[in-house]
SERO-686082 format. One line per 3 residues: number of its first residue (from 1); their letters; for each residue x, y, z of N, C-alpha, C. Coordinates in steps of 0.05 Angstrom, whole numbers, plus 5000, padded with zeros to 4 digits. Layout:
BEGIN
NUM = A = X,Y,Z,X,Y,Z,X,Y,Z ~ ...
***
This chain:
BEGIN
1 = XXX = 5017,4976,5000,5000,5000,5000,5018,5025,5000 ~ 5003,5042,4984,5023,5066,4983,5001,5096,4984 ~ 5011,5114,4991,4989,5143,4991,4989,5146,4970
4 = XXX = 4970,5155,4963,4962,5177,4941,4936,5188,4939 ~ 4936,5216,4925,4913,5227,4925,4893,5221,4900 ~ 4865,5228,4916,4846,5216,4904,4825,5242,4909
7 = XXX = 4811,5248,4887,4777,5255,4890,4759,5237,4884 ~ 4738,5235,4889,4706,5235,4880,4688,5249,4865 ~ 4695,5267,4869,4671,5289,4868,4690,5315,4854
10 = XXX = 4671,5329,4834,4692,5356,4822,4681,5379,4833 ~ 4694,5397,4831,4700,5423,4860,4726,5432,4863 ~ 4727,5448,4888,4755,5461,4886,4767,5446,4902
13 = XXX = 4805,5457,4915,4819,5446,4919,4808,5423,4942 ~ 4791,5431,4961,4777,5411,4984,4773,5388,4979 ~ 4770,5381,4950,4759,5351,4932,4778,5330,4946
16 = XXX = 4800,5346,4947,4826,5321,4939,4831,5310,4969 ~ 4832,5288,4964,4841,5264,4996,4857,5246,4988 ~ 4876,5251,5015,4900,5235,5013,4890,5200,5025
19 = XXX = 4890,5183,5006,4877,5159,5016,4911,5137,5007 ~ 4901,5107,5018,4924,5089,5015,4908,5070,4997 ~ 4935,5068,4975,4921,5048,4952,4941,5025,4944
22 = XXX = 4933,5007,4934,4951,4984,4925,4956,4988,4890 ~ 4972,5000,4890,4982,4997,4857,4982,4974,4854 ~ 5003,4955,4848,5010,4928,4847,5027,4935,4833
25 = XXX = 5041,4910,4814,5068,4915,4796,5060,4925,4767 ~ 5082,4947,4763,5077,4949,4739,5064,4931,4715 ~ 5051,4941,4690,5038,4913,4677,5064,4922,4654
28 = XXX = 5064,4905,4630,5072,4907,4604,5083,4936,4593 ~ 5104,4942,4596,5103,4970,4586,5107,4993,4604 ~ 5103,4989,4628,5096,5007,4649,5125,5011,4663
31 = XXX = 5129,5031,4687,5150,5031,4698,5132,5037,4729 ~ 5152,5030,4754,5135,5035,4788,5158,5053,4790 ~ 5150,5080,4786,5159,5100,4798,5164,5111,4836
34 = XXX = 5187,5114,4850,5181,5128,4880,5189,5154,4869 ~ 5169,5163,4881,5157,5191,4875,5178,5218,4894 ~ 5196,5232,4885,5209,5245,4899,5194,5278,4910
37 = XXX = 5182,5283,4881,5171,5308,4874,5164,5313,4851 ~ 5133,5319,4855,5116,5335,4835,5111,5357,4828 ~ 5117,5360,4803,5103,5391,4791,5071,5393,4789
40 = XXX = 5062,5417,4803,5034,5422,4799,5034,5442,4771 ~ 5007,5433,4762,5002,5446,4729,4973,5460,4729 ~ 4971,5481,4716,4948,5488,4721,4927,5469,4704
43 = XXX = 4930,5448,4686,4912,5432,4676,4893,5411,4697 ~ 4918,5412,4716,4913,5390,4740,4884,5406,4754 ~ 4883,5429,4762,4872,5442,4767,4834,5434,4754
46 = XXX = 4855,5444,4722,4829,5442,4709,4807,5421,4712 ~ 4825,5395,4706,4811,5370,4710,4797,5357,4728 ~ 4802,5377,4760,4787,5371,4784,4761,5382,4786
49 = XXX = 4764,5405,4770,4739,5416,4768,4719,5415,4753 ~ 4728,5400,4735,4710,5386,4708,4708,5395,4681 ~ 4737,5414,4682,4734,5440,4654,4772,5439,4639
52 = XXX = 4770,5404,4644,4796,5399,4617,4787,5393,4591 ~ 4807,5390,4576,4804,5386,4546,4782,5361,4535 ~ 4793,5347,4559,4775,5314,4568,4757,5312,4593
55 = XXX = 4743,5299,4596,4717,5297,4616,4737,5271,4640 ~ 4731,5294,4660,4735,5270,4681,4725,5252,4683 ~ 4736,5232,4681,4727,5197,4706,4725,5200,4736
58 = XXX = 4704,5197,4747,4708,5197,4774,4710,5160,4780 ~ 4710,5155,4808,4732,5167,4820,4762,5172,4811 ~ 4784,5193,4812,4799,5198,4793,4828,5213,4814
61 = XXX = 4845,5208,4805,4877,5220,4811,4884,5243,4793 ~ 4907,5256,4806,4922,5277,4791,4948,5276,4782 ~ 4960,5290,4756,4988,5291,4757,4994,5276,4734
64 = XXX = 5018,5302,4718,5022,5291,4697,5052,5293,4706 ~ 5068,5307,4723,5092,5314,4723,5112,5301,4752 ~ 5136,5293,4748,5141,5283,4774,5178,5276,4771
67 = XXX = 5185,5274,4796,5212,5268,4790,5221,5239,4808 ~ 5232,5227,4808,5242,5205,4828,5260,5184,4822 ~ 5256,5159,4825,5285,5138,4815,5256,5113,4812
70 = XXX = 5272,5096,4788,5256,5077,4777,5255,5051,4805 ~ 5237,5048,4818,5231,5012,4832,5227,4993,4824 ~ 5209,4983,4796,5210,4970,4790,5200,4971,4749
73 = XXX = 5200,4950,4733,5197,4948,4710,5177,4931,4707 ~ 5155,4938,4685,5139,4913,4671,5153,4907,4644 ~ 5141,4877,4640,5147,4867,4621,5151,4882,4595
76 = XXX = 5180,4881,4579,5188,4895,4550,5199,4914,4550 ~ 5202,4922,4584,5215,4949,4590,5250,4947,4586 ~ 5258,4958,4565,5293,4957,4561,5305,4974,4564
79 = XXX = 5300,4997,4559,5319,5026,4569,5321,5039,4590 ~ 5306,5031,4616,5299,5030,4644,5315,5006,4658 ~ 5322,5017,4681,5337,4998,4703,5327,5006,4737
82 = XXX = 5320,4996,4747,5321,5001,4771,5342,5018,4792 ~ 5330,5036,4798,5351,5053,4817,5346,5078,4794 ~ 5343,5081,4760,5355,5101,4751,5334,5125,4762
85 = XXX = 5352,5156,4759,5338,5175,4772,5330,5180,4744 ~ 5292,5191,4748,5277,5193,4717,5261,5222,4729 ~ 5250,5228,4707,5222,5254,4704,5211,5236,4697
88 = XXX = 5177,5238,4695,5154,5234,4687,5144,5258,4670 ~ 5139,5253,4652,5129,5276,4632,5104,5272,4625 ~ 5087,5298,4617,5057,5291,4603,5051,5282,4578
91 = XXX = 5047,5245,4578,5048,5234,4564,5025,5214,4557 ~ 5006,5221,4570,4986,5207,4583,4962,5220,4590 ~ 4941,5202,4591,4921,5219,4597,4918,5215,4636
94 = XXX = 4899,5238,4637,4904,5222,4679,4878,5203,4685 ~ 4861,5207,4660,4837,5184,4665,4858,5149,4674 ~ 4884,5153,4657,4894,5128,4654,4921,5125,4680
97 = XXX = 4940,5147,4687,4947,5144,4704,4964,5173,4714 ~ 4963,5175,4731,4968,5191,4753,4996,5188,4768 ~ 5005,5218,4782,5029,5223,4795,5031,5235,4820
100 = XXX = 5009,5236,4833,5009,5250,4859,5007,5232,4875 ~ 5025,5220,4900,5035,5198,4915,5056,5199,4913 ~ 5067,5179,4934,5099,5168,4939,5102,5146,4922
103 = XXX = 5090,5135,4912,5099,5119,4887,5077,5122,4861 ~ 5082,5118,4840,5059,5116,4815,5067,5098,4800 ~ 5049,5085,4790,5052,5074,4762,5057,5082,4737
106 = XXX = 5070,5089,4719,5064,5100,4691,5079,5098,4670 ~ 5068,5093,4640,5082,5081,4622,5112,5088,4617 ~ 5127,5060,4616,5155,5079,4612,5160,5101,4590
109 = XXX = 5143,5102,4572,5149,5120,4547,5147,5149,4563 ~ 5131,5152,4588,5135,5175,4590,5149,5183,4612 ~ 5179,5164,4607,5198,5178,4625,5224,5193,4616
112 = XXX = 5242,5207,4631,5263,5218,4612,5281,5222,4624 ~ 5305,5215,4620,5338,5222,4635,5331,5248,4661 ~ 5338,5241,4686,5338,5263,4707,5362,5275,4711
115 = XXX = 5375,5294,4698,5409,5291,4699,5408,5328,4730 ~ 5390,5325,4736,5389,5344,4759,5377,5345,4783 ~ 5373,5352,4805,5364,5346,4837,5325,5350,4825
118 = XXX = 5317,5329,4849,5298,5324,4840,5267,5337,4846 ~ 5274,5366,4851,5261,5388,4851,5262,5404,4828 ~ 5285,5413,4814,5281,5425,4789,5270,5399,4769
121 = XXX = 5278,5366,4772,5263,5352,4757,5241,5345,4751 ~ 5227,5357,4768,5195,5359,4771,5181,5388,4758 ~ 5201,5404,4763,5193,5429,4750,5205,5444,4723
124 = XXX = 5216,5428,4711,5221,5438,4685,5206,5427,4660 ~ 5199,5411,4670,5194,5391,4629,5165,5406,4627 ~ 5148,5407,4642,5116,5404,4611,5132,5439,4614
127 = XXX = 5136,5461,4629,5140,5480,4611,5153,5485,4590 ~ 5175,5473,4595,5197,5477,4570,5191,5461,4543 ~ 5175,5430,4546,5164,5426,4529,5136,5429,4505
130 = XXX = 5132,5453,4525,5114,5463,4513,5116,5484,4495 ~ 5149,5496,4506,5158,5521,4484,5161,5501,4463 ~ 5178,5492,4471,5189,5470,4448,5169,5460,4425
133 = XXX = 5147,5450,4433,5121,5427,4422,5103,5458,4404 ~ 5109,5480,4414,5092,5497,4408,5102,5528,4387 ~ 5130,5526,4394,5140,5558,4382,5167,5540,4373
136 = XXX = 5185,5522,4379,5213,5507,4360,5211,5495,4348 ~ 5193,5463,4351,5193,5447,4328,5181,5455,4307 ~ 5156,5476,4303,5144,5477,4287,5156,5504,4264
139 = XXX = 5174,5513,4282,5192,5534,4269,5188,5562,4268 ~ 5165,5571,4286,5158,5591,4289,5168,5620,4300 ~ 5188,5608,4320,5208,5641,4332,5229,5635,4324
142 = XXX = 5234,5648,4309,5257,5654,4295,5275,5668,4318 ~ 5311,5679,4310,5327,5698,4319,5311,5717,4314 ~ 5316,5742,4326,5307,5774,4325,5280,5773,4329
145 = XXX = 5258,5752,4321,5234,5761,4330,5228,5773,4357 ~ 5208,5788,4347,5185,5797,4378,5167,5784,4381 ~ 5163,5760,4408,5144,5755,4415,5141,5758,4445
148 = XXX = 5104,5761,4435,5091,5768,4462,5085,5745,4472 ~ 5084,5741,4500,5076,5723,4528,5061,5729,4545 ~ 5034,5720,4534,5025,5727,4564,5015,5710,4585
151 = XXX = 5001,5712,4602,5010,5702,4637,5037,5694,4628 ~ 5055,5710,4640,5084,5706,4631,5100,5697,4659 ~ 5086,5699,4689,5092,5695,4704,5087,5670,4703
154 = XXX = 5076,5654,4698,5072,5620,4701,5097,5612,4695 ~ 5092,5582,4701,5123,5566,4700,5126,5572,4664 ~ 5105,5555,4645,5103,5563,4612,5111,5581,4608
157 = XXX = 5102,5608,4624,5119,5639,4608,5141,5652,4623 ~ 5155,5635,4643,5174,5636,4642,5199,5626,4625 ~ 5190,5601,4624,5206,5581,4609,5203,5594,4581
160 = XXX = 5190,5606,4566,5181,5618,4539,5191,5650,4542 ~ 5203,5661,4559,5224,5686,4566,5249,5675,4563 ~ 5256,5658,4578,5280,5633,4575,5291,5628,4546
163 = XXX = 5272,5612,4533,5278,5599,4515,5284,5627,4488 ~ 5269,5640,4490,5269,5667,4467,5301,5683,4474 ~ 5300,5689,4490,5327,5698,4500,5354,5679,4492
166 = XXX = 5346,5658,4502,5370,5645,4488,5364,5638,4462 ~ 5354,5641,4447,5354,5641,4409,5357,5665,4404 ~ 5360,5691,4416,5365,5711,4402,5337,5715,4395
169 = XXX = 5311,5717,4407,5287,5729,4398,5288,5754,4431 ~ 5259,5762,4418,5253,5786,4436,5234,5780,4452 ~ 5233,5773,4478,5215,5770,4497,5199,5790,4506
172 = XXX = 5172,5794,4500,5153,5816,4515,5133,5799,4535 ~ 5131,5811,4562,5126,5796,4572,5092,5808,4576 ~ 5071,5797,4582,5042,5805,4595,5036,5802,4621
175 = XXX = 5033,5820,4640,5029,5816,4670,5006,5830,4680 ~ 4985,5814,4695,4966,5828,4704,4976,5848,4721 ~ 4995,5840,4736,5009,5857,4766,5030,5876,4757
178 = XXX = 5025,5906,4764,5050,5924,4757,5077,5915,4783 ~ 5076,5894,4805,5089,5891,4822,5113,5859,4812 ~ 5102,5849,4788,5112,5836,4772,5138,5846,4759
181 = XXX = 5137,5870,4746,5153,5882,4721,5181,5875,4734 ~ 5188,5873,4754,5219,5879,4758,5228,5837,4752 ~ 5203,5837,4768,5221,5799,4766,5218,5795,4738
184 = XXX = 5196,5799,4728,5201,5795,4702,5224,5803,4685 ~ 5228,5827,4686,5261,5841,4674,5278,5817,4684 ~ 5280,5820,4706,5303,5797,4721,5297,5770,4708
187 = XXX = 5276,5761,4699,5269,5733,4686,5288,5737,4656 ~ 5286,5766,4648,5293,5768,4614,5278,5770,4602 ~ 5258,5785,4612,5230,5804,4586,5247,5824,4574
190 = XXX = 5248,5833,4556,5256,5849,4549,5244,5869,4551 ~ 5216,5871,4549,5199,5884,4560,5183,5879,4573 ~ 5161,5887,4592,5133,5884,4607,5109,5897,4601
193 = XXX = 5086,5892,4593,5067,5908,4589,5048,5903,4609 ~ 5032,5915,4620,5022,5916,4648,4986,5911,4635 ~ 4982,5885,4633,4950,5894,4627,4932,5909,4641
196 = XXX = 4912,5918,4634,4890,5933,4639,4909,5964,4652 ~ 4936,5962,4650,4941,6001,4652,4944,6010,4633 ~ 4962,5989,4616,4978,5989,4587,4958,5987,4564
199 = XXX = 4951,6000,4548,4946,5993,4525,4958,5972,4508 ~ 4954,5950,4507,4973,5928,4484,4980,5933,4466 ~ 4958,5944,4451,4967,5949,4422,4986,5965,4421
202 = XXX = 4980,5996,4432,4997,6016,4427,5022,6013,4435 ~ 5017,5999,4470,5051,5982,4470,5066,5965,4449 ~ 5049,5950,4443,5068,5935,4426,5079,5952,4399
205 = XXX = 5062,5962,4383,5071,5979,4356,5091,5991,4373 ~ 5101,6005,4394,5124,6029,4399,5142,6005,4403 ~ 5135,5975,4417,5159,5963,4421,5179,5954,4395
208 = XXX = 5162,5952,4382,5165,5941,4358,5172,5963,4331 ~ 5179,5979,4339,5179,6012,4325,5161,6007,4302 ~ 5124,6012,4305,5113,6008,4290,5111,5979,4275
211 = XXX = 5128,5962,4272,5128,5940,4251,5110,5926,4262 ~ 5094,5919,4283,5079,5892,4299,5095,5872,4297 ~ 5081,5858,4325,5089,5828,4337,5094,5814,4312
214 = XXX = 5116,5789,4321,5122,5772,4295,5108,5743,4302 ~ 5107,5742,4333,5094,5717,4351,5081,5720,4374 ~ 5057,5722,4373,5042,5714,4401,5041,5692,4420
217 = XXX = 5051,5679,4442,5043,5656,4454,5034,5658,4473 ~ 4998,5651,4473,4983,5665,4487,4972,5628,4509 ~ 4960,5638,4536,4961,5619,4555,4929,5623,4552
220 = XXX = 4918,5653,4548,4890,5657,4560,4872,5648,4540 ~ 4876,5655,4513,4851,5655,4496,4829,5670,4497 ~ 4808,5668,4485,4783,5689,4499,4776,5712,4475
223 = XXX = 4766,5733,4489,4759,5762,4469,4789,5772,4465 ~ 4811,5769,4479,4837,5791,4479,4850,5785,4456 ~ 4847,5758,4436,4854,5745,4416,4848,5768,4396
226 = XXX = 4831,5780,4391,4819,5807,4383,4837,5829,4379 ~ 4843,5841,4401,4859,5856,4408,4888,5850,4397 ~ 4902,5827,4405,4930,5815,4407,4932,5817,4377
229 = XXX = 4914,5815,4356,4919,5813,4329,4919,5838,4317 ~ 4912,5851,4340,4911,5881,4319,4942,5899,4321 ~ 4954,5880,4336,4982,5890,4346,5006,5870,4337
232 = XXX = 4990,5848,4308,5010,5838,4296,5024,5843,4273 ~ 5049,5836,4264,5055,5845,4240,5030,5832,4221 ~ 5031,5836,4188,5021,5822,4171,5034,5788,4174
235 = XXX = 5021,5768,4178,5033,5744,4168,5041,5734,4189 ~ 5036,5751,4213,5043,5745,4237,5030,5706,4250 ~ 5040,5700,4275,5028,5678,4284,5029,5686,4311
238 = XXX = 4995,5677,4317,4985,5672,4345,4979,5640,4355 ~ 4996,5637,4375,5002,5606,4380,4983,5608,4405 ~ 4959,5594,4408,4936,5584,4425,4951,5563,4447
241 = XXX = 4965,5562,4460,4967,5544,4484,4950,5532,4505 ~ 4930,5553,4512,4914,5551,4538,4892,5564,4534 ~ 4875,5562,4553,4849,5579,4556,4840,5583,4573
244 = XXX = 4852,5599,4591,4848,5606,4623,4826,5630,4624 ~ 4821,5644,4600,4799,5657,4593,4766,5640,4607 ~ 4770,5622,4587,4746,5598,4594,4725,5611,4581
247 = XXX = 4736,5634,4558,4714,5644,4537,4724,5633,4516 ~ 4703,5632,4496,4706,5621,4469,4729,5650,4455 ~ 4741,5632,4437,4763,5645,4421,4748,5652,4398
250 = XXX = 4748,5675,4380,4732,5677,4354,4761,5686,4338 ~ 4757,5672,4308,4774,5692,4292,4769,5723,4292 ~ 4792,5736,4290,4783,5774,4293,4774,5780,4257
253 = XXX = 4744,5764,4259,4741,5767,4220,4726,5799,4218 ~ 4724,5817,4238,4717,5844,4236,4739,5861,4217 ~ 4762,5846,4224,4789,5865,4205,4794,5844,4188
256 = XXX = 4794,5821,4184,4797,5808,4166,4833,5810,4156 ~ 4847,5807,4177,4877,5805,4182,4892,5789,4176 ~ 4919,5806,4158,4933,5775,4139,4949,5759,4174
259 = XXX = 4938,5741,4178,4946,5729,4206,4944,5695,4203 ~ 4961,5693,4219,4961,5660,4222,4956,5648,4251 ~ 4935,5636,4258,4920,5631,4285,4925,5589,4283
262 = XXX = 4939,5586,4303,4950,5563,4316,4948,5545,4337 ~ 4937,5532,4344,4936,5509,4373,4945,5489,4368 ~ 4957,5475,4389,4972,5447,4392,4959,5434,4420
265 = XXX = 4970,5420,4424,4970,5395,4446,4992,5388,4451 ~ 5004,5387,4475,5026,5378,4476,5028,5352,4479 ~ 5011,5327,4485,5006,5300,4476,5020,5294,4444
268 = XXX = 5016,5307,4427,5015,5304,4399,5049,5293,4400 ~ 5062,5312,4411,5089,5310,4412,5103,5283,4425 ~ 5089,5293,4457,5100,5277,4479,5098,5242,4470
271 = XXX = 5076,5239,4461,5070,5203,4455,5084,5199,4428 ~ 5099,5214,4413,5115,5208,4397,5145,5202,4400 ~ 5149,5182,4414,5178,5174,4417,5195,5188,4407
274 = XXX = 5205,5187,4372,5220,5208,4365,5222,5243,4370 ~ 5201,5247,4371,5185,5262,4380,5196,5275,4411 ~ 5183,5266,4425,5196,5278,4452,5230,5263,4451
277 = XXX = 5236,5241,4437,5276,5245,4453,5288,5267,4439 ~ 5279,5291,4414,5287,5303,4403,5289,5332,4426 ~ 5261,5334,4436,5256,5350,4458,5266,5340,4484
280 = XXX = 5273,5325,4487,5285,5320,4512,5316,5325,4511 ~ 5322,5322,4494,5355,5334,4483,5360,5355,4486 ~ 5335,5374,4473,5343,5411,4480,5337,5421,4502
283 = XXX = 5319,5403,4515,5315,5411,4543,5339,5406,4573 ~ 5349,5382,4557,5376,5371,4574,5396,5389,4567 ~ 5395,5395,4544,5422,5418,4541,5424,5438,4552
286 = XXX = 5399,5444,4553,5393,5482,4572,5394,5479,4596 ~ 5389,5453,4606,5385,5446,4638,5422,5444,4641 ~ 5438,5431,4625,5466,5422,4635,5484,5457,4628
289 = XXX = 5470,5470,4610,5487,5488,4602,5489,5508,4618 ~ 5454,5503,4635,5444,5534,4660,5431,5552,4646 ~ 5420,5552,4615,5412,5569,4609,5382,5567,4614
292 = XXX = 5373,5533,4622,5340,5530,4631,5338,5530,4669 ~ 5342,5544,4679,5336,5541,4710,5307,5547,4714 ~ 5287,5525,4719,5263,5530,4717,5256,5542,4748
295 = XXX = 5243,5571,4746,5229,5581,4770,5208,5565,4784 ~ 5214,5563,4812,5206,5540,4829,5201,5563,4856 ~ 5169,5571,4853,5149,5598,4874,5154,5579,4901
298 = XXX = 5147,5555,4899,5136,5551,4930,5146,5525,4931 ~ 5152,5503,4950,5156,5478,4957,5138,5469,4973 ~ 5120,5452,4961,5101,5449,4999,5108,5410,5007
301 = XXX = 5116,5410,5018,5113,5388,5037,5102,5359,5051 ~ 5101,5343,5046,5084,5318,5045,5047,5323,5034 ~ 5033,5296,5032,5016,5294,5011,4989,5311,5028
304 = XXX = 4999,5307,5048,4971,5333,5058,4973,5356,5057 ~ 4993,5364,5041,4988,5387,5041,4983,5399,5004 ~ 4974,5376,4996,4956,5380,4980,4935,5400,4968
307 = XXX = 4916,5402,4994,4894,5430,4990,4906,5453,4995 ~ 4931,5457,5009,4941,5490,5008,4960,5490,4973 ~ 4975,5467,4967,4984,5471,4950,4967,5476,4924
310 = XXX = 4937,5474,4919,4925,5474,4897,4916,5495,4904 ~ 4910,5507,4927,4894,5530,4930,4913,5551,4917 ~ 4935,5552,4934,4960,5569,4925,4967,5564,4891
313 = XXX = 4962,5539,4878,4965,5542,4854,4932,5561,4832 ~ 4913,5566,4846,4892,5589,4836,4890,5612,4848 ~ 4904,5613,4859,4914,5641,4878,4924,5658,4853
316 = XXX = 4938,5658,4833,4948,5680,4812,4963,5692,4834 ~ 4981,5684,4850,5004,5695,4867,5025,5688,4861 ~ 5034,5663,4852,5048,5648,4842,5074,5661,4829
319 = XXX = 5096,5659,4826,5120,5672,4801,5130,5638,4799 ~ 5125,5628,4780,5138,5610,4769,5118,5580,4779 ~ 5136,5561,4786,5123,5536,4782,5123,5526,4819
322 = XXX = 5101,5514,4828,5091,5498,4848,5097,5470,4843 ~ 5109,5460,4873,5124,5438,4873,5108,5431,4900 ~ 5110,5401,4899,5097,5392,4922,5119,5376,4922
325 = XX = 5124,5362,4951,5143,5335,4955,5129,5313,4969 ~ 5121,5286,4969,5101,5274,4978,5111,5269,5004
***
């Protein structure tokens, strides 16, 4: 028997109970992860409440992200050994299996070399792979571009300040909080635009000396999609990541704008073997080189502390990424 958390019922952070369950041995394919430390995601969030991409299963677990050393192997498993230190990546759906506990089950495909302490290993991969899955492989930020970020304070727009900076693009960052702007500079915005004081548009045309944005990578979605386009170059791309809006997205067909409008999944990537070891390469390089040190807001402390850690992850207090340790 091992802890882990569990709901029933969808609602806010109060749902979640730390109960004792019998995994058993990994099956075919699988790896028995001990659980050192998890990254909380705001999707995790989503899913408790009943407003992910996919419809919860009740009764149901959390967690796509996690760091620790391999215990044991199911059958066919060859690139895995016992003892090795791994990440768990989002590779998976959580109807099928889950990472919040001192140990988990989960397919070996979605594990990946830990070559660092196992607190930043929990907190770097779905952000960085999501720059990656969303603005590199597909070839989108170029050197010299300007792109905008917004919720730029999340672990994603941090890691997407990070990643632009080191290609030689231009990081603008979006912050609801004018008490933000400095950590952000210190993150490597190159700029900050302060919503609801700032005008966007007009910010961005001056950032941009008139030319407009060359890339959007937007977390919210919603009506501001509207707006964000009217502050793009021609030919520009708006990359759809998230929808923390939780309003419908419309094309801006009022101006009828030479624009290119984009969404992914980061699944698409991750369950592609070639696929993610290609991304796991550039992410290991930035992690060994120091140029990826993923921001890590809070650490909280064994599995009950669970409901402060999720509360604190919808709090919008946050600078960077929430880590729990079981």
């Amino acid at each position: 028997m091992t802890a882990v958390v569990r709901f029933t019922g969808l609602g806010g952070p109060e749902v979640l109970h730390v109960v004792d369950a019998d995994l058993g041995p990994p099956g075919p394919g699988e790896a028995l992860v001990d659980i050192a430390a998890i990254g909380l995601n705001r999707a995790e969030s989503m899913f408790r409440r009943g407003d992910y991409i996919e419809p919860t299963v009740l009764p149901a677990g959390l967690g796509y992200e996690a760091a620790g050393t391999v215990a044991a192997l199911g059958e066919g498993v060859t690139r895995w050994a016992v003892g090795d230190a791994v990440s768990v990546v989002p590779a998976f759906s959580m109807n099928d299996y889950t990472v919040y506990g001192r140990q988990a089950i989960v397919p070996a495909r979605a594990l990946v070399p830990r070559p660092v302490d196992e607190v930043t290993g929990a907190a770097v991969w779905m952000p960085y792979l999501v720059i990656y899955a969303g603005l590199l492989e597909p070839g989108i930020l170029r050197p010299a571009d300007t792109v905008l970020i917004t919720a730029a304070t999340s672990s994603v727009g941090l890691a997407a300040i990070a990643v632009a900076a080191r290609i030689g693009a231009v990081p603008i960052a979006v912050s609801r909080s004018a008490d933000k702007v400095d950590e952000l500079r210190a993150a490597g915005a190159a700029h900050v635009i302060v919503s609801g004081t700032d005008d966007l548009r007009e910010s961005a045309r001056e950032i941009t000396g008139g030319r407009g944005l060359d890339v959007v990578f937007d977390a919210v979605a919603g009506p501001a999609v509207a707006e964000m386009a009217e502050a793009m170059r021609p030919n520009g791309t708006i990359v759809i990541h998230g929808r923390l809006s939780g309003q419908p997205t419309l094309y801006p067909t009022h101006t009828l704008p030479d624009l290119v409008m984009r969404s992914f999944t980061l699944f698409a990537m991750t369950r592609d073997e070639e696929r993610l070891r290609r991304a796991a390469a550039f992410v290991t390089a930035g992690l060994r080189g120091g140029d990826f040190t993923p921001q890590v807001d809070r650490v909280f402390d064994g599995l009950d502390q669970v409901v402060e850690a999720h509360r604190h992850l919808e709090s919008n207090r946050q600078f960077g990424k929430i880590v729990l340790r079981p």
